[in-house]
Backbone as CSV, one residue per row, in Angstrom:
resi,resn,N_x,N_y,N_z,CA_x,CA_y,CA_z,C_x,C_y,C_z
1,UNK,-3.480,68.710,39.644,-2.551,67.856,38.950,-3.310,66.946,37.984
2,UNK,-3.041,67.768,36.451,-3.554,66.750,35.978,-3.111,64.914,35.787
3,UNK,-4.520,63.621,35.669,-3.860,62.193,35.939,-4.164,61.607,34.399
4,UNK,-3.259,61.421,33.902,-3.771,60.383,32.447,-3.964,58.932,32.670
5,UNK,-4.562,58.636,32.021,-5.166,56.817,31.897,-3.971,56.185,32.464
6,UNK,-3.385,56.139,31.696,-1.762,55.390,32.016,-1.484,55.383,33.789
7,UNK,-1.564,56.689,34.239,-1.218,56.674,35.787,-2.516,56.180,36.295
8,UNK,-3.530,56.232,36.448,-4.419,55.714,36.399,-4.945,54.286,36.660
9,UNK,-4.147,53.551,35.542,-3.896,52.273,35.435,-3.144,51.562,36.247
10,UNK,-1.579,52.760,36.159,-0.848,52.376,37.048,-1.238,52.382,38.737
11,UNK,-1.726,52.664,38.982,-2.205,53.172,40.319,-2.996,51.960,40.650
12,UNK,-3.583,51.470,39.924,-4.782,50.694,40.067,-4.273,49.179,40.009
13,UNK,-3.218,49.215,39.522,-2.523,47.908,38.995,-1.327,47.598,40.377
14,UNK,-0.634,48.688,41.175,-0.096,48.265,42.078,-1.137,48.322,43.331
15,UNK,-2.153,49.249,43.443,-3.158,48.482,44.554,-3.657,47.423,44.488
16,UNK,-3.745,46.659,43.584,-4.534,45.539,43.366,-3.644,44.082,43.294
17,UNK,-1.843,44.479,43.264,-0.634,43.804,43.653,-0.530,44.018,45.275
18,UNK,-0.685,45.016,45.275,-0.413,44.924,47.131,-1.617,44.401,47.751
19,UNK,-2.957,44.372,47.413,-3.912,43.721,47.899,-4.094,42.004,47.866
20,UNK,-3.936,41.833,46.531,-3.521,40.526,46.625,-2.278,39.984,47.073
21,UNK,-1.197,40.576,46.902,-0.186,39.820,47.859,-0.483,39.816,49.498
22,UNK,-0.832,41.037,49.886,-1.778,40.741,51.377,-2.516,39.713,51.552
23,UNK,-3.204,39.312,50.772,-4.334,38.289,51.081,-3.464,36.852,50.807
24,UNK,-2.715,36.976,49.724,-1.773,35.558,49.719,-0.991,35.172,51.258
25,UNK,-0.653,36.467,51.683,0.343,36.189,52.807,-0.559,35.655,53.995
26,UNK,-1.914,36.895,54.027,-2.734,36.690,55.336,-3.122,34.871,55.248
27,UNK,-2.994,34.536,53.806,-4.244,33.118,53.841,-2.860,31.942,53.905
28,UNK,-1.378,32.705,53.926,-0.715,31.450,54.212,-0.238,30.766,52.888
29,UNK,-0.231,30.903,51.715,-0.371,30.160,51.095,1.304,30.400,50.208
30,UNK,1.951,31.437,50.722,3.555,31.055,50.720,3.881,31.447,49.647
31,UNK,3.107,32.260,48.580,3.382,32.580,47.057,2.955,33.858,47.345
32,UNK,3.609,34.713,45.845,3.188,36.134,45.775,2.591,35.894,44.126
33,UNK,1.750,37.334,44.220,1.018,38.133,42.446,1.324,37.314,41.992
34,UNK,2.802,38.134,41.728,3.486,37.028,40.180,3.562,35.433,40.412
35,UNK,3.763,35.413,41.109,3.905,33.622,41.289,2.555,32.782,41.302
36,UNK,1.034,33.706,41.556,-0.242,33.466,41.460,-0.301,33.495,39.802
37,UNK,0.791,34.809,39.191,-0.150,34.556,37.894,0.656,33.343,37.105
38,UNK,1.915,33.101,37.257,2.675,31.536,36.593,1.689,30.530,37.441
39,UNK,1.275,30.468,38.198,0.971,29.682,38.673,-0.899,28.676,37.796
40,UNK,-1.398,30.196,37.550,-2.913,30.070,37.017,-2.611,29.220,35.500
41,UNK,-1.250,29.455,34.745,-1.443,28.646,33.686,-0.962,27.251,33.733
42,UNK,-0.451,26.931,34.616,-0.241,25.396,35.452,-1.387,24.961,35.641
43,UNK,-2.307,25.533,36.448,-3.619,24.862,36.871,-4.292,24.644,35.568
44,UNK,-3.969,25.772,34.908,-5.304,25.302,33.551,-4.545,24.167,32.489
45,UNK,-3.176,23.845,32.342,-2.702,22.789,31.554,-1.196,22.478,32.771
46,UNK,-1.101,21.290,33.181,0.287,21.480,33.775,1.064,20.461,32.743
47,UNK,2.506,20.623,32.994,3.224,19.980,32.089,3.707,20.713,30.937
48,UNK,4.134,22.296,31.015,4.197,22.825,29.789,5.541,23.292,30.205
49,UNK,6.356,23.644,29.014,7.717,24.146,29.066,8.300,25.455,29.927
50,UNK,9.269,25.748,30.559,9.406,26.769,31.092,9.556,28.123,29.688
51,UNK,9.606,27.738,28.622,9.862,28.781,27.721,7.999,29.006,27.286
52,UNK,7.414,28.334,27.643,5.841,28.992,27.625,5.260,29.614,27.794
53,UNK,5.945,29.098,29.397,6.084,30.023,30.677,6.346,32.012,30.455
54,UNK,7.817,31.426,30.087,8.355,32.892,29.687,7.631,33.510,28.215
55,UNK,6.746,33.162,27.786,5.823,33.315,26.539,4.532,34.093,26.957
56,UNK,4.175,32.987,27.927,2.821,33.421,28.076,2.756,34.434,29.286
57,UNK,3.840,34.571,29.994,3.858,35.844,31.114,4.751,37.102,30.659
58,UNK,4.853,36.779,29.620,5.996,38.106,29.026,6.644,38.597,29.745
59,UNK,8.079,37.421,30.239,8.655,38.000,30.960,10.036,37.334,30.542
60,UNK,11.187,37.538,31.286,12.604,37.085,30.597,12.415,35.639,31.307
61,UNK,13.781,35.539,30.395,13.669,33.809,30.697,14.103,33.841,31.990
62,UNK,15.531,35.034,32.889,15.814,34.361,34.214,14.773,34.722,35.150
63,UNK,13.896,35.567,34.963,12.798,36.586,36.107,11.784,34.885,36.159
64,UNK,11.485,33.801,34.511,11.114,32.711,34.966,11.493,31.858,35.896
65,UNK,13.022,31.578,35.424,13.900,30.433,36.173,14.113,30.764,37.597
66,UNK,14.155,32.022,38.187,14.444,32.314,39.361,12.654,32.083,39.542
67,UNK,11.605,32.377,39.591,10.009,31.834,40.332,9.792,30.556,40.247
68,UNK,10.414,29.569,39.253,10.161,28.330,38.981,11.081,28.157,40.119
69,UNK,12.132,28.179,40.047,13.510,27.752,41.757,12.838,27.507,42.710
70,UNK,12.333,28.901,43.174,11.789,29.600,44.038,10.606,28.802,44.445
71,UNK,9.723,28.375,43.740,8.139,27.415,43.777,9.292,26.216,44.120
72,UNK,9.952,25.619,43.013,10.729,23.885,43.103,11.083,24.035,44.606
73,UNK,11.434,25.462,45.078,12.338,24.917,46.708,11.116,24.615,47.364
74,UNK,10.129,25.362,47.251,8.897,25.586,48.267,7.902,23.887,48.175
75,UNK,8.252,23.181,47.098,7.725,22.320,47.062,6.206,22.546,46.239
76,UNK,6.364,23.667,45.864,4.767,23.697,44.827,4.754,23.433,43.468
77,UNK,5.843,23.066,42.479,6.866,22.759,41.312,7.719,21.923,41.503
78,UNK,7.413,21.077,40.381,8.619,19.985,40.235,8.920,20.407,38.474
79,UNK,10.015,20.317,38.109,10.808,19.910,36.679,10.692,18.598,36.180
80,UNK,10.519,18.069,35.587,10.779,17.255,34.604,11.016,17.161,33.238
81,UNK,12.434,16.347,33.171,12.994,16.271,31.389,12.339,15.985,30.604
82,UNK,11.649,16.509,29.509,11.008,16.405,28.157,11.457,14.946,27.924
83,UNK,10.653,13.815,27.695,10.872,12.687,27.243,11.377,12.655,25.586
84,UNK,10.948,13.478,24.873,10.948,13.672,23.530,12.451,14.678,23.521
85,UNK,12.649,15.608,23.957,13.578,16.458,24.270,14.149,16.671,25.420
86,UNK,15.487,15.856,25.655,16.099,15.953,27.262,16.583,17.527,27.687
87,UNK,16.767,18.252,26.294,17.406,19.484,26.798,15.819,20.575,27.285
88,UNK,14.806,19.951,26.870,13.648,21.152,27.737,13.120,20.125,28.917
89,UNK,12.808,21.855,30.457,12.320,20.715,31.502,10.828,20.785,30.906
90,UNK,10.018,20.199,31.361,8.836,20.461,31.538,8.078,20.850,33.211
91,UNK,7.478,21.657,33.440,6.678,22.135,34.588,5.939,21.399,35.015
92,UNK,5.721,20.689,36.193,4.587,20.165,37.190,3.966,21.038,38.150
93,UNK,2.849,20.895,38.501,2.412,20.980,39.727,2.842,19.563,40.728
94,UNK,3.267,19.817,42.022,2.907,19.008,42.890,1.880,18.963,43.279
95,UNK,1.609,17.966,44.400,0.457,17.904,44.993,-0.176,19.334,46.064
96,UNK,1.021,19.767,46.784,0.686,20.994,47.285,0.096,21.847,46.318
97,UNK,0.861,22.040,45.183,0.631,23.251,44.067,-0.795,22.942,43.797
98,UNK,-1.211,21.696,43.730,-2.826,21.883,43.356,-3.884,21.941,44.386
99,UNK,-2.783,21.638,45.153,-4.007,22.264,46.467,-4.459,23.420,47.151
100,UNK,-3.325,24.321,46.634,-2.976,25.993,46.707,-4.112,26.364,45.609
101,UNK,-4.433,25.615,44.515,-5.347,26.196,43.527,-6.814,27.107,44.122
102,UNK,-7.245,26.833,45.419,-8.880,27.112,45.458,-8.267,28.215,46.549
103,UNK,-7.452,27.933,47.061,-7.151,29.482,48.623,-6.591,30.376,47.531
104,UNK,-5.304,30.320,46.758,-4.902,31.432,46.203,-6.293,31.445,45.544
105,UNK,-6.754,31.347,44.304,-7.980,31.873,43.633,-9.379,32.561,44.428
106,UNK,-9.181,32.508,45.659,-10.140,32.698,46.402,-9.981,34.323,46.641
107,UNK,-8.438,34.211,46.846,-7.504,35.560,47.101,-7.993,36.295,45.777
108,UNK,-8.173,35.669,44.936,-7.433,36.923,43.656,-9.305,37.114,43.415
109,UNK,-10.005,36.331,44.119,-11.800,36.346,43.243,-12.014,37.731,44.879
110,UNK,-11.438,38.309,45.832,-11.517,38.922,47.034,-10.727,40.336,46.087
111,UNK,-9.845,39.896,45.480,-9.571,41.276,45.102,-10.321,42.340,44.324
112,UNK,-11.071,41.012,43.132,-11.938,41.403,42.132,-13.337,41.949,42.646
113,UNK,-13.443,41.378,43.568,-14.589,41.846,44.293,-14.078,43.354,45.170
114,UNK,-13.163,43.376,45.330,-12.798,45.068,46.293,-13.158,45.980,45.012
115,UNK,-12.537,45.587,43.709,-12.269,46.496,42.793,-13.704,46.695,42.296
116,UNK,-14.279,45.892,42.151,-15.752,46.220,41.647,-17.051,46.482,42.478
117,UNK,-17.122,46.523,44.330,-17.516,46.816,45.028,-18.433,48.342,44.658
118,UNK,-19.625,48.528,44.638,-20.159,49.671,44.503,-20.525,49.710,43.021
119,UNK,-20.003,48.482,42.095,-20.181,48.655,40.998,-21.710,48.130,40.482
120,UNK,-22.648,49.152,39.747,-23.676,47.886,39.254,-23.479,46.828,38.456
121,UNK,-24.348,45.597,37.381,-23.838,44.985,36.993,-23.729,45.106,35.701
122,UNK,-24.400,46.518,34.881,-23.971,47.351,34.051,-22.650,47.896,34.086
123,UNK,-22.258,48.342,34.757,-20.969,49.048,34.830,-19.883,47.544,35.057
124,UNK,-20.103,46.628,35.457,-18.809,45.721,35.880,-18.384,45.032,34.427
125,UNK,-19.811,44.929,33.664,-19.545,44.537,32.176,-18.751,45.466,31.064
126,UNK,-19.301,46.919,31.659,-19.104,47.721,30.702,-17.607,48.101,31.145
127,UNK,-17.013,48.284,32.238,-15.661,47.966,32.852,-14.611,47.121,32.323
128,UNK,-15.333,46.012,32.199,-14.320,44.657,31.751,-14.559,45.259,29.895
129,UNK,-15.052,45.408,29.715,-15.735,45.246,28.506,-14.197,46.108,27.688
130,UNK,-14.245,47.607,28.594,-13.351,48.715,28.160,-12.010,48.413,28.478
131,UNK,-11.870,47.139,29.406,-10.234,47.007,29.752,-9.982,46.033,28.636
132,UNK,-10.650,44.868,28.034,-10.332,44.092,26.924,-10.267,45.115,25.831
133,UNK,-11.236,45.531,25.580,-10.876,46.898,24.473,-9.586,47.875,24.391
134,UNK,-9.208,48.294,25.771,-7.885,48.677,25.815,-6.540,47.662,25.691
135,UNK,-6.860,46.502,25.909,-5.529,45.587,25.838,-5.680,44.627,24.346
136,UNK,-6.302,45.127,23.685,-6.946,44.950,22.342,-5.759,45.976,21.718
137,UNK,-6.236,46.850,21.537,-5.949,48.177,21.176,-4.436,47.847,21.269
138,UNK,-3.883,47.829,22.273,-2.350,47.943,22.430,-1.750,46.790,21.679
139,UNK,-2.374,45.719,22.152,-1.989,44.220,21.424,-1.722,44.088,19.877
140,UNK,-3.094,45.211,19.207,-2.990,45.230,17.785,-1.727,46.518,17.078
141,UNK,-0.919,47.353,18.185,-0.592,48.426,18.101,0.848,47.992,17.445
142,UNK,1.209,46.443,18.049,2.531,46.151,17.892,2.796,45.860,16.464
């Protein structure tokens, strides 16, 4: 059977969702993947719009509003009204949410390490090197 890149990718992209959501669950930390990856651009600026959100994860606006809920119930997200603009919220971390920062990341630096296990440190460069090159490629395709 022949496998093209694409399945390939794909294959590689839901083991590496089911691995890390394993490790989110095993370490407790009450979030899944997707909610690790909204979550990583909070840690690096918090306070940004939920339409950023839906910007920078390329995803619809309700697939946002329902993970933002979802975090606000859990207590790892708070909303707040745009002082400048009452009609946008703006995104917080709570205090939990930044304390989730070093266990989830710990999770996702355990995955990176399964995937590159056996790898030298030629090949882990030249690896990364070819996946930016491929998401290059597509990025410029549009």
């Amino acid at each position: 059977m022949e496998k093209t890149i694409g399945k390939s990718i794909s294959i590689l992209n839901h083991l590496l969702v089911q691995k890390l959501n394993n490790l989110l669950y095993c370490q407790k930390t009450g979030i899944t993947s997707d909610q690790f990856r909204l979550l990583t651009f909070l840690w690096e600026k918090d306070g940004i719009s939920q339409q950023i959100l839906v910007n920078l994860l390329s995803r619809d606006k309700a697939s946002i509003a329902r993970m933002v809920d979802l975090l606000e119930d859990t207590g790892i997200l708070t909303r707040i009204s745009d002082k400048t603009d009452k009609r946008v919220n703006l995104i917080y971390l709570t205090k939990k949410g930044k304390q989730l920062k070093f266990q989830a990341i710990f999770c996702a630096q355990s995955c990176n390490n399964m995937i590159l296990n056996n790898f030298n440190e030629n090949e882990k460069t030249e690896f990364e090197r070819l996946i930016l090159k491929a998401i290059y490629n597509l990025v410029k395709a549009d």
